[in-house]
N, C-alpha and C positions, 0 to 999 in steps of 0.2 A: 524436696531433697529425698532419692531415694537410694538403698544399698548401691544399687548398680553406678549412681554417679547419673548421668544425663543420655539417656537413646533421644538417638535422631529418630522424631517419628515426623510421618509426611504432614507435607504442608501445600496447599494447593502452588500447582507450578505453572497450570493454566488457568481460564477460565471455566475449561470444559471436565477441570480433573477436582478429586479429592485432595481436599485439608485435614487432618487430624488436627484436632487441638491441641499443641504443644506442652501448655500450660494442666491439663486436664489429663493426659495419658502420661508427661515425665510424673507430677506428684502422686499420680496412683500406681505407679509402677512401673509401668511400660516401659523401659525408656534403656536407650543404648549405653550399656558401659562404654557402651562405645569408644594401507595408500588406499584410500577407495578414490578408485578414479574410473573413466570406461577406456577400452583400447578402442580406437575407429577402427572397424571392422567394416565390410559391408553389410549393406542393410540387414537380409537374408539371412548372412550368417550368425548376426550377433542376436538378434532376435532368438533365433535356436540356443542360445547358452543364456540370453535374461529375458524371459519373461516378466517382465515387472513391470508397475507401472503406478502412477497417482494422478489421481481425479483433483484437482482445482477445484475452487469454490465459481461456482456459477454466477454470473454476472446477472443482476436483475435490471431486465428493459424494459419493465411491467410501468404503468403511467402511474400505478398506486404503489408508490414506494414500502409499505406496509406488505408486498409479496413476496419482502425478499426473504423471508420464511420457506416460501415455497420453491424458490431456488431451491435455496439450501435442502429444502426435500426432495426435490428433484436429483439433484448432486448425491447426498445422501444414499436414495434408492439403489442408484447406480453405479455406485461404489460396493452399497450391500450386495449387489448382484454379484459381481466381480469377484467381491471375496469370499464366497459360496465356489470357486473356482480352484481348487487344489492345486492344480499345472502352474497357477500365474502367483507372483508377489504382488499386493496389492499393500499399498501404503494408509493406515489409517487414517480419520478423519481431524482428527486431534493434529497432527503434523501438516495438513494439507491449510487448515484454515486461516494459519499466518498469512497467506499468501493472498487472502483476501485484499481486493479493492488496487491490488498492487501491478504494474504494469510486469508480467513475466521474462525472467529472463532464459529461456527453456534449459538452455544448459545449466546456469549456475541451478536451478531448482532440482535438474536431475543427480547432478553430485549431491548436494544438499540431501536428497532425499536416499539416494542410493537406485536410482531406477533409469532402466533404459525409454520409457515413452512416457508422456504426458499426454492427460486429456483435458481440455476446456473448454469452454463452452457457455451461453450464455441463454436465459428464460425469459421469452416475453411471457404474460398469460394477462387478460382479457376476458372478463367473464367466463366462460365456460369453454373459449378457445388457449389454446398452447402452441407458441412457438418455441422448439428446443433448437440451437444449432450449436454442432459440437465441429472438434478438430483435435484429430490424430497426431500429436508431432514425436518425433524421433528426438529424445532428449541430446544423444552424443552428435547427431547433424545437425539439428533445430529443423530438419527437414517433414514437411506434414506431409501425414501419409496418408490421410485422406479426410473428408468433413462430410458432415452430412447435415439438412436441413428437415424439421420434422415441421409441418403447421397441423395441427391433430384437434380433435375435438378432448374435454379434458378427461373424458369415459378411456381413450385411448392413451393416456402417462404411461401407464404399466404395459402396455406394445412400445411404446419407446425406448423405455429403457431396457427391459426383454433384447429387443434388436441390438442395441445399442451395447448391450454386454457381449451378445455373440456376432457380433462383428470384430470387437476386441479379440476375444479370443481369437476368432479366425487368423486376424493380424498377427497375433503375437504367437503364431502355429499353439497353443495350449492345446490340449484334450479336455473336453468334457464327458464327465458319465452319465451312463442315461439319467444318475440320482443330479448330478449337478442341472442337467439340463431340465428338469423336471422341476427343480424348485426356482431357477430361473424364470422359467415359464410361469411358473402359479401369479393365479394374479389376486392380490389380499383382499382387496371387497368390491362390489360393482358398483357400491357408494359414492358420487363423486365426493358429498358435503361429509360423509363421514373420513373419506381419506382427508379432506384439507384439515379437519380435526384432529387426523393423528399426527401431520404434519406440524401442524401449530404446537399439538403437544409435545412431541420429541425435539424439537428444536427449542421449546423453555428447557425439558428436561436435560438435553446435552450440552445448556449454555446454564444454569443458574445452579447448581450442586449446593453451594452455601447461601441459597436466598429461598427460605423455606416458603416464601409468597409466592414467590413465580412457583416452584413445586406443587403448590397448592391449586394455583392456575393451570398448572398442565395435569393434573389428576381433572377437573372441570373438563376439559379439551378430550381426554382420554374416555371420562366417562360420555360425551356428547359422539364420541365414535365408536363405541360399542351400542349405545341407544339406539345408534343411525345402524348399523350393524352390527346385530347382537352375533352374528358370525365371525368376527374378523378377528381370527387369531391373532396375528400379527401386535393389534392394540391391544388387546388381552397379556401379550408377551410382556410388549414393556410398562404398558399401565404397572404388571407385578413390580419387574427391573423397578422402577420409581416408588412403588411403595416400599420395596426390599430397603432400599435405600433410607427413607423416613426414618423405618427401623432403626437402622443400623446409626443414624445420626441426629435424630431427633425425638422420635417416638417407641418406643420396647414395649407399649401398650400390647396384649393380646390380640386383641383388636385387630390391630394392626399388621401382624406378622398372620394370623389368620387369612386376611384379606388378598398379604401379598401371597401368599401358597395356594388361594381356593382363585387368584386370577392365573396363576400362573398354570393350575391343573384342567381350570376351562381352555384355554389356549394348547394346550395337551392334546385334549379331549377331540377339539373342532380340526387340527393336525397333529398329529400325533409326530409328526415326522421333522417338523418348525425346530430346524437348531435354535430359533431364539427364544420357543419356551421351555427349552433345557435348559438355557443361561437363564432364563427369569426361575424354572425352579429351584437349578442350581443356590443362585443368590439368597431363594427363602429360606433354603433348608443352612448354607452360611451363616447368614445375617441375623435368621433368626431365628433358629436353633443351636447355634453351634456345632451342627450335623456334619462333619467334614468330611462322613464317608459318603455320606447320601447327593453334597455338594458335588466332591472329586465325581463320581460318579456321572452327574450330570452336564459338569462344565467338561469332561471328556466326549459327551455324546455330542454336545455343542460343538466341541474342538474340532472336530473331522465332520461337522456342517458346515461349519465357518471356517476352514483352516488359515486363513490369512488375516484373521480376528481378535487385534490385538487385545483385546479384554477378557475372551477366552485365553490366550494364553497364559493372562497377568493371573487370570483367576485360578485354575491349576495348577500353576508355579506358586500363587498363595497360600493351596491346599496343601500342596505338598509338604512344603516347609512344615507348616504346623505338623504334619506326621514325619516328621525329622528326617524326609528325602530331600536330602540339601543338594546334593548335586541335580538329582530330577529335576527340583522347584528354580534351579540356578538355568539350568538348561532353557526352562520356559519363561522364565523372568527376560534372560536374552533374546528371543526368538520375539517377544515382545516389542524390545526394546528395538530390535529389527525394522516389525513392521510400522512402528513408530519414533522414528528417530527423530520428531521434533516436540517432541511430549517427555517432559522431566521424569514424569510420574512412573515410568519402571524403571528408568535409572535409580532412583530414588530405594525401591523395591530392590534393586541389585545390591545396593551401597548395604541395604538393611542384612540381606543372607550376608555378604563378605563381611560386617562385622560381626554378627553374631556368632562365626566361624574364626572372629580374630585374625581375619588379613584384610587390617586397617590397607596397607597399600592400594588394594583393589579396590575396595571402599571409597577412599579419596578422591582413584583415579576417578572412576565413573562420578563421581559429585563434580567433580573437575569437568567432566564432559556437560554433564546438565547446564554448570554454571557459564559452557560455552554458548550454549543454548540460549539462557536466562539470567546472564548475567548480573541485575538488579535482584533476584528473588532473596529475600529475606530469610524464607523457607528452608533454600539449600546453603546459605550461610552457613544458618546456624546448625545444619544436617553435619557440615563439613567442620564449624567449630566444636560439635560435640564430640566428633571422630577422634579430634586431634587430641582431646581429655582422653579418650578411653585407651589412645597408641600410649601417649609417651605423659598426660597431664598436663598437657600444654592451655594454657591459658587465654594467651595470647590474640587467636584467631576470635574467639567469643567475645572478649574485652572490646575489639575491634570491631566487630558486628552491631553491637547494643549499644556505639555510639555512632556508627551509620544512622540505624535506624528511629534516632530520636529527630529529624527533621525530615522524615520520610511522612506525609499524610497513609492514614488506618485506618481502617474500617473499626466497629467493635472487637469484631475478634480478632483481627489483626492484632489489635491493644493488648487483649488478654495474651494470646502468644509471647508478644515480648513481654512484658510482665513474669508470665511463666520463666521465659529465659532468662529476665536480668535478677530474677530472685533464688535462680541456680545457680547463677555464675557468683552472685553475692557470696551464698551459701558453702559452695565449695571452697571461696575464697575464704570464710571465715569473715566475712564484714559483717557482721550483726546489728552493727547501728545503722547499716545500710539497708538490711533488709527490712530491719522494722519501721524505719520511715517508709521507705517504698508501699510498706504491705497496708500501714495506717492509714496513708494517702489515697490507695486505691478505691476509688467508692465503690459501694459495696452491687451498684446499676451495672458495673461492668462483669460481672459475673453472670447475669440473669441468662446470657444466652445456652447455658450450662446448668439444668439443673443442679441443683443441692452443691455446687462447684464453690460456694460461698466458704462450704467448711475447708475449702482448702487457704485461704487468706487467713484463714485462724489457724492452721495448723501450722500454716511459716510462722506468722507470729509468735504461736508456741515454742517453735524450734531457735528462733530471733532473741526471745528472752530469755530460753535456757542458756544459749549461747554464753548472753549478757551475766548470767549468774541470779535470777529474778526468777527465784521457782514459785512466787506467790502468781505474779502473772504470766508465767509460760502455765501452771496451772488453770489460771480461768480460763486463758485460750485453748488450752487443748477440752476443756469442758464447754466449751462455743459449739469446737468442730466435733464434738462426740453426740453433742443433742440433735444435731444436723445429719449427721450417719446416722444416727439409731431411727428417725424416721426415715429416711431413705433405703435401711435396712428393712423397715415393714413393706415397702411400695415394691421393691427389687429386690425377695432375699435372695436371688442368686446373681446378683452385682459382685464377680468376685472382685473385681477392682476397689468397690466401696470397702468388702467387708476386708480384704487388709488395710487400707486404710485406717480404718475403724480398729481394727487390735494392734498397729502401732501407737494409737492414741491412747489405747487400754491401757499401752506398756509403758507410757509415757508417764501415766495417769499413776504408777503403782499397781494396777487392776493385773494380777501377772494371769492369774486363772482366764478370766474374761479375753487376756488379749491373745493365749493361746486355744482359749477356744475357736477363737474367731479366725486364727491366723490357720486352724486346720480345716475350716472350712471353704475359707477360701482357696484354699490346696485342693480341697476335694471336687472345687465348683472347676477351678481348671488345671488342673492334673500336667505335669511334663508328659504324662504316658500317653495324655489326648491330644498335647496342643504342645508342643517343641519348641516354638516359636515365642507365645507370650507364656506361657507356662511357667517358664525358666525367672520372669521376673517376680513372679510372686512367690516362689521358693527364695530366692534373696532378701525381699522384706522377710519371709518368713524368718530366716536366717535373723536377720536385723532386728526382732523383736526377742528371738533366743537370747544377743546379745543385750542388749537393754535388761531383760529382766533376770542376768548373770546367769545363765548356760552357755558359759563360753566351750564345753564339750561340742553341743549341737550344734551352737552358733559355726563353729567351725569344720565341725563335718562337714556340713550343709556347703557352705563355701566352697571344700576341696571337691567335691562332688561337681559344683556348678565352674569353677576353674577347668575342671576335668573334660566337659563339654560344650558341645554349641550353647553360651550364655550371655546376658550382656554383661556380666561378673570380670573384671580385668586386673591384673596387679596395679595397674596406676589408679584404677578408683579408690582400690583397697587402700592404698597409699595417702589419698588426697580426699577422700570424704570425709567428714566431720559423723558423717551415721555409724561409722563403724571404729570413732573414739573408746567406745566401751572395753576394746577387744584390744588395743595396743599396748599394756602395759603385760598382755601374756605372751608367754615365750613363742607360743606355739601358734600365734598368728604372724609373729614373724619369721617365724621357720616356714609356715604355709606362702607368705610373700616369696622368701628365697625360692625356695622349692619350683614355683613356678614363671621368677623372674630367670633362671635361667633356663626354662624352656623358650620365652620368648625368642 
């Protein structure tokens, strides 16, 4: 349970995309208060107004079923190529891959996607030979506009697809620059066995995000293609990309954020010019620094290498927000969601700026469009049940989700998720004898995927028996989840998430000193001034621990200040959370409610 009531935070919507842990970012804070069609034109003509286009998943004819990896890298490269292409719209791979295994329908895929042409194509390979044969079709005719047939030795892939992008263009009249045609042309290493290495590894890493074993395996693949060539920027690029990542979701070791920066600076080093070692530096200096200028900076150098590259966009529209350019970050968040309109993941992204801005409307809609997408995703459910708390406190939609998903098969953290959710929705509801069986029942194996996450099952608890009137044990439990912070405090002191945390359990405790120390530190670790975005939630606990330990003065400055801006702070949370009990019997929190229930 936190001040803000419940942020929609992501939840994976594909295979190939990010999950936030629901359960893990709502109780440390994070968390949301929360006609396309073509005209038949002639050929010629319409070609000159869309350049656009998506690449299909390549069909593998390989005898050793096991290559169809190498499709996929083959597809891959030549899509990458593409979208090094400024002139043309190029559809991400994320949107393209549903289509796998599927007999195409050319038209319906081209609405679907929004493009006037499709490419597909299929890959025999054979030892150390390569057959590619592709075909050009006209998505608003179904008319092919042309095919071509490659049988190559496998020294020769990177002339293939080289070719193979600038015939594209040709067709779709685009301009290339001499800079486009130049990284077009480069060819990544003269390695065969090292390339099939970075193939192998980029296809674990853009298919298993939440399975840190395949990760594990593709850092092996990665390291075995830089061994075979110690030149080959390209795998230097995203070996970083995939450690950046560890970071950021599994590992915050030194170590490790070291590792991902000094790969990402060799891949610099060998091309200095490689949009994709600006997104892999980009990512280190994000993920594991916190560096947003040094990030922004990089994922823009990226952005105009890769302009039709939807994760460059996602990722500058990411930066942005946190330095409170809301409309910039909204601008790029779209352009994203553009080149990938079969991928939930920056819709998702959309929904989060229009809440935080409080135009739930907009918020909904786009959750609305995902869930046309992804209809079954549990993820954007509950994105969309948390919305509806932070518009109006509506209940309802959440109630309705968390009994979907009890006959739905889970992974682990699938479990933890709903967990998370149905001990928010208890919470807000005030069920107490709900949440404490819930919380008692949950073994404690289900948290392991999350370090130190254990203390948060003790910190509902806590909250579960205060509820109940049982301050002896809402006492030991919040002394469970303090001995659990306070080492997780040695390991991460600059964990701000932990360390508010940690000083609402101070204030929980009595400890009024200790829980405002703790609660300015975590201010200091992430500043509104630095980070606009998640910033704003830990100025709310902070808020919520003023009120606990009776500064309802500050409690409530703190509030009008966060009402006043982009926050996930909303009159209906304010209304309906049980965290900010403390504060209802003064006058002047319900003058602050009026005050800005009729601005709504």
């Amino acid at each position: 349970m936190t001040p803000q009531g419940i942020k929609a935070t992501p939840s994976v919507a594909t295979p190939s995309h990010r999950r936030r842990n629901i359960f893990m970012l709502a109780a440390a804070g994070v968390i949301v208060s929360i006609c396309a069609g073509f005209f038949v034109l002639p050929r010629a003509a319409a070609h000159k107004i869309d350049k656009s286009i998506a690449v299909l998943p390549f069909e593998n004819l390989s005898d050793e079923k096991e290559n169809a990896y190498f499709a996929d890298g083959v597809q891959d490269d030549i899509l990458t190529n593409l979208s090094k292409i400024g002139d043309l719209k190029v559809i991400s791979r994320t949107s393209v891959m549903g289509y796998r295994g599927k007999v195409p329908n050319v038209r319906e895929i081209g609405k679907a996607l929004g493009v006037s042409t499709i490419l597909e194509g299929s890959v025999r390979r054979s030892g150390n030979r390569v057959r590619v044969n592709v075909q050009l079709i006209d998505a608003i005719t179904d008319e092919h506009l042309w095919a071509s047939d490659y049988d190559r030795d496998l020294t020769d892939v990177f002339a293939i697809q080289t070719d193979l992008a600038q015939k594209i263009a040709g067709e779709l009249q685009a301009k290339l620059s001499p800079s486009e045609k130049a990284q077009i042309e480069s060819k990544p290493t003269q390695n065969n066995e090292a390339y099939l290495a970075f193939v192998r590894a980029h296809d674990l890493q853009s298919s298993s995000y939440e399975d840190l074993a395949k990760l594990k395996e593709g850092e092996q693949m990665y390291e075995r293609a830089i061994s075979l060539d110690p030149k080959f920027a390209l795998a230097y690029a995203r070996y970083s990309q995939l450690e950046s990542w560890i970071v950021r979701s599994y590992d915050r070791t030194s170590e490790r954020r070291s590792k991902a920066r000094s790969l990402a600076e060799r891949a610099l080093e060998l091309q200095p010019d490689l949009p994709e070692g600006h997104l892999a530096l980009g990512f280190s200096y994000y993920y594991g620094d916190n560096n947003f200028d040094a990030a922004l900076k990089e994922f823009q150098i990226a952005q105009r290498g890769l302009p039709n590259e939807s994760e460059a966009c996602l990722a500058v529209g990411a930066i942005q927000r946190r330095q409170g350019k809301w409309s910039e970050s909204t601008e790029n968040l779209q352009k994203a969601a553009k080149l990938n309109p079969k991928d939930t993941w920056p819709l998702q992204n959309l929904s989060f700026n229009y809440a935080m801005q409080r135009d739930f409307t907009s918020a909904i809609k786009v959750v609305d469009q995902a869930l046309q997408i992804q209809p079954d995703s549990l993820g954007l459910w509950v994105i969309k049940a948390k919305l509806a708390i932070s518009m109006s406190g509506d209940l309802s939609i959440g109630n309705e989700c968390l009994e979907k998903v009890k006959t739905m098969p889970m992974s682990g953290e699938e479990k933890l998720n709903v967990l998370g959710g149905s001990l928010e929705f208890l919470l807000l509801q005030r069920k107490y004898n709900e949440v404490l069986q819930l919380a008692q029942n949950s073994p404690d194996e289900l948290f392991t995927s999350i370090p130190h996450s254990i203390a948060l099952k003790y910190f509902v608890i806590g909250l579960a028996q205060k509820g109940l009137g049982d301050a002896n044990q809402a006492h030991a439990a919040f002394l469970k989840a303090k001995v659990v912070l306070e080492e997780n405090a040695k390991q991460k002191p600059d964990d701000a998430d932990s360390r508010i945390l940690l000083a609402r359990i101070h204030a929980w405790l009595g400890e009024k000193d200790a829980a405002l120390a703790e609660a300015q530190r975590a201010m200091q670790l992430r500043p509104e001034s630095k980070d606009a975005f998640e910033g704003p939630a830990i100025t709310a606990q902070a808020a919520e621990i003023y009120a606990i330990v009776g500064d309802n003065n500050r409690a409530i400055e703190m509030l009008d200040g966060l009402l006043s801006r982009p926050s996930e702070v909303t009159v209906s949370g304010l209304k309906l959370n049980p965290v900010w009990d403390p504060l209802r019997k003064d006058p002047r929190f319900q003058a602050l409610i009026d005050k800005y229930s009729a601005k709504v």
